[in-house]
Steps between C-alpha positions, in 0.01 A plus 500: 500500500355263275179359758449864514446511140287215462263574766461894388402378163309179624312722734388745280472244214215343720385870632449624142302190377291494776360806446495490159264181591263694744496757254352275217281308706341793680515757217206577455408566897832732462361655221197642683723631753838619332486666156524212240822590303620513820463103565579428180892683529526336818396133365772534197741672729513237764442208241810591289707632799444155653579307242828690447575465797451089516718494184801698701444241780473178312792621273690611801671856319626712762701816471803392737 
């Protein structure tokens, strides 16, 4: 039960950084496309949901 735990928050730890990565690299190209508040949510979204999510999986608190 515990690997489970560790690789759902690893995986989206690394999911959520990523794209919070491609979307401040490219945000301006996204910009053109998507509406720009838009990118912006998604950018602080993913960027704080990552990082919460790499402090549950370095700290290791589970709900078992």
């Amino acid at each position: 039960m515990l690997g489970q735990y560790y690789l759902a928050t690893g995986a989206g730890a690394f999911l959520l950084v990523a794209l919070a990565v491609i979307t401040g690299l490219f945000g301006r190209q996204l910009r053109k496309v998507f509406p720009g508040r838009k990118v912006l949510l998604t950018h602080k979204v993913c960027a704080l949901g990552g990082v919460l999510l790499a402090l549950l999986h370095v700290l290791g608190a589970h709900g078992d």
